[in-house]
C-alpha positions in Angstrom: -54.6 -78.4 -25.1 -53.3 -80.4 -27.6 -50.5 -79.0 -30.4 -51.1 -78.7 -34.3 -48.8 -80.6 -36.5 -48.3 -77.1 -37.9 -47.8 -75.3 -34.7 -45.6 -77.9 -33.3 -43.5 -78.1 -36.5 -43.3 -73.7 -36.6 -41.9 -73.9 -33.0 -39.8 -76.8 -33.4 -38.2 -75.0 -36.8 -36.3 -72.6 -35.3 -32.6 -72.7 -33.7 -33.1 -73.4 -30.7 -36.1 -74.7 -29.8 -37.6 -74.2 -25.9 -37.6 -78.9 -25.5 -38.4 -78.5 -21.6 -41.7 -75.9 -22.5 -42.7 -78.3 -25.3 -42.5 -81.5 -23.8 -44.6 -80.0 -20.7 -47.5 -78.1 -22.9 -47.1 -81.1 -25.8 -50.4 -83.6 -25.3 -50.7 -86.6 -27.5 -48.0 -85.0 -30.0 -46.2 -88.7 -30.6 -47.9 -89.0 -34.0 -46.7 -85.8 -34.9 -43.1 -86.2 -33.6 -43.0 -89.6 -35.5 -43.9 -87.7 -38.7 -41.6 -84.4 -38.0 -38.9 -87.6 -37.3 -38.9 -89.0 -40.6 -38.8 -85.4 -42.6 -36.1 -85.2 -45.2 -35.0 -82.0 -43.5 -32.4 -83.7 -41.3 -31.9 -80.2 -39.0 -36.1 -80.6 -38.1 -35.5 -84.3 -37.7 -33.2 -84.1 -35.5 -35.3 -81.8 -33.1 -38.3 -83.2 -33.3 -36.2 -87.0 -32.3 -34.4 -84.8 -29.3 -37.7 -83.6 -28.3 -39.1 -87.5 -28.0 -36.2 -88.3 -25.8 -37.2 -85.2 -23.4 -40.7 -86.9 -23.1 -39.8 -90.4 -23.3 -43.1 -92.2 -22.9 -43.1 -95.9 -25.0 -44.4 -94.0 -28.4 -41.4 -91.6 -28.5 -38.9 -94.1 -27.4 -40.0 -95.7 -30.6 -39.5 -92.4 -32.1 -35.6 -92.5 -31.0 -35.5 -96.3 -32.4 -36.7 -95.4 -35.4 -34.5 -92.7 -35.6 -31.4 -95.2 -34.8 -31.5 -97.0 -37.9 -31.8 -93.7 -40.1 -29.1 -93.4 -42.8 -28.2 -89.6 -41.7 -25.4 -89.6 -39.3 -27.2 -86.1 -37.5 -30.0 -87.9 -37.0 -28.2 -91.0 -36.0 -26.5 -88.8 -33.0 -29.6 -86.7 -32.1 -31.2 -90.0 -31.4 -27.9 -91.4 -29.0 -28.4 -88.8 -27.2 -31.6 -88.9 -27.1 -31.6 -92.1 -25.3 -29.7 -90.7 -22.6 -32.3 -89.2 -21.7 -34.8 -92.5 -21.8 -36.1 -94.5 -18.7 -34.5 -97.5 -17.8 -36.7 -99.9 -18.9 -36.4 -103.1 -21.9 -37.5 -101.1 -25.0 -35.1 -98.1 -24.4 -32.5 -100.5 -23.7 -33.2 -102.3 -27.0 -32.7 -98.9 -28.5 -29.3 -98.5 -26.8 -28.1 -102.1 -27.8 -29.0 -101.1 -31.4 -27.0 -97.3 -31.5 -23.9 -99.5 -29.6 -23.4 -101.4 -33.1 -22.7 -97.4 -35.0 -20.1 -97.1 -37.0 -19.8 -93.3 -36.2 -17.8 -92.5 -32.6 -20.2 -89.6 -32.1 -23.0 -92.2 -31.5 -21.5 -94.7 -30.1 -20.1 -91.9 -27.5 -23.4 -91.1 -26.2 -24.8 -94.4 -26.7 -22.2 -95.9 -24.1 -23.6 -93.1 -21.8 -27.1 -93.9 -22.5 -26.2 -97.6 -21.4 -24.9 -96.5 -18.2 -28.9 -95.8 -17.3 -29.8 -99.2 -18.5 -29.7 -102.0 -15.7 -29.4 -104.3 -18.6 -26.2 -106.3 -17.5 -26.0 -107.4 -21.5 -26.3 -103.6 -22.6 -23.7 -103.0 -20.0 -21.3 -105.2 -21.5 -21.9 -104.2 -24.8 -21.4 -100.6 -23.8 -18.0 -101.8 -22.2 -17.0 -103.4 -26.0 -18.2 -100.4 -27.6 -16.1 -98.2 -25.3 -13.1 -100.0 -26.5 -13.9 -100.0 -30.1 -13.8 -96.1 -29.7 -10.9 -95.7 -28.0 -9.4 -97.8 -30.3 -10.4 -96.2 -33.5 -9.5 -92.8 -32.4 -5.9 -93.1 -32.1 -6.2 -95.0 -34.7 -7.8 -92.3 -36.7 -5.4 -89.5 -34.9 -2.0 -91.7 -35.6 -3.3 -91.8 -38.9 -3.2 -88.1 -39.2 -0.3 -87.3 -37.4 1.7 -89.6 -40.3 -0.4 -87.9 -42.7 1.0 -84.3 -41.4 4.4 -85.6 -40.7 4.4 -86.9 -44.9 3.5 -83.5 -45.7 6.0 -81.4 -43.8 8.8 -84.0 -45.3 8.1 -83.3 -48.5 8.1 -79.4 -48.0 11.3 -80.1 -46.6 12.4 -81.8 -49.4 11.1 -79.2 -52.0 12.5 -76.1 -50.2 8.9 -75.0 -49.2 5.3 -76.2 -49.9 3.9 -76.5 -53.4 2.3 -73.7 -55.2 -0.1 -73.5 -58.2 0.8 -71.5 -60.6 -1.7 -69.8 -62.5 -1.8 -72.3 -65.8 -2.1 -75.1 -62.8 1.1 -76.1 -62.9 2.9 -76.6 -59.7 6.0 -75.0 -58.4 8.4 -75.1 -54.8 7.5 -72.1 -52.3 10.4 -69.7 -53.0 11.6 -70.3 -56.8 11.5 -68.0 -58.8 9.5 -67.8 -62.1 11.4 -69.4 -65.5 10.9 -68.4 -69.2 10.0 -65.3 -71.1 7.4 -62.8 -69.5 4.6 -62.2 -72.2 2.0 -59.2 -71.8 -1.4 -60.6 -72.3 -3.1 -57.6 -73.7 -3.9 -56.8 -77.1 -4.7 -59.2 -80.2 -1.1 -61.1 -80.2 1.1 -61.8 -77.4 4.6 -59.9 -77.3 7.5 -60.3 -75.1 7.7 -57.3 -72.4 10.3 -54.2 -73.1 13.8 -55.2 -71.9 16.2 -52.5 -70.3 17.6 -50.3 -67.8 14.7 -48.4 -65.5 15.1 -44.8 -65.8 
């Protein structure tokens, strides 16, 4: 029996949604998917693009293409791994030659694994490029951070201790004491606090 675009969207819309029932009860739900796919609620278009890779007939491997060339990251990575789950077969490996050419690692990462179901010997190669680009900009990105962290704990050195904000936003090393005449803030007019021996 086929699924409303309503009921589909209802069971789809929760946290974790039941893919392996749906994509066995789902009949002829591709133009639904393709619409749930586009939404501008990137958690529910996420889903609905996993759920199109579960099925993977030729309409929802469009679905997962489309969703390849979205400008939301999440979406981006629902549909790389999405194709991991796609047959081997020309238009899914058109899909995994396009998610190869991300910018983010978290695509490309499932993307490469998506090419390993491909018998495309050119997405193979691609995969193989794509693998080194990734590599290679992770310890880039992690050298990056360790200087960044090693910067920092120099300067604490340096300072006696790590900055503080004060609370007029002025900044201050860890460990020095206040400077200057302690005011009480109550009342009309400022005054300076009582002086003196604590009886």
């Amino acid at each position: 029996m086929p699924i409303s675009y309503a009921k589909l969207k209802a069971l789809l819309d929760v946290d974790e949604p039941d893919y392996a029932a749906l994509a066995e009860k789902a009949e002829d739900v591709v133009h639904h998917l393709r619409k749930l796919a586009a939404s501008s609620d990137v958690s529910l278009a996420s889903k609905a693009v996993s759920l199109a890779g579960i099925i993977g007939d030729d309409g929802c491997i469009g679905i997962v293409g489309s969703a390849s060339k979205s400008r939301d990251v999440v979406v981006r990575v629902a549909a790389a791994h999405a194709s991991t789950l796609l047959p081997d077969n020309p238009q899914s490996a058109r899909v995994v030659n396009k998610l190869l050419d991300d910018r983010d690692v978290g695509v490309v990462k499932f993307a490469t694994r998506a090419a390993a179901r491909q018998s495309d010997p050119g997405v193979a190669a691609k995969a193989r490029r794509a693998r080194t680009r990734m590599v290679a900009t992770v310890r880039e990105t992690t050298a990056r951070e360790r200087s960044r962290a090693m910067a920092m704990k120099r300067a604490g050195k340096k300072t006696g201790g790590s900055a503080k904000t004060t609370r007029k936003g002025r900044t201050k090393a860890a460990g020095q004491m206040p400077t200057g005449a302690m005011t009480s803030s109550k009342g009309p007019k400022a005054r300076k606090m009582p002086t003196g021996k604590m009886r």
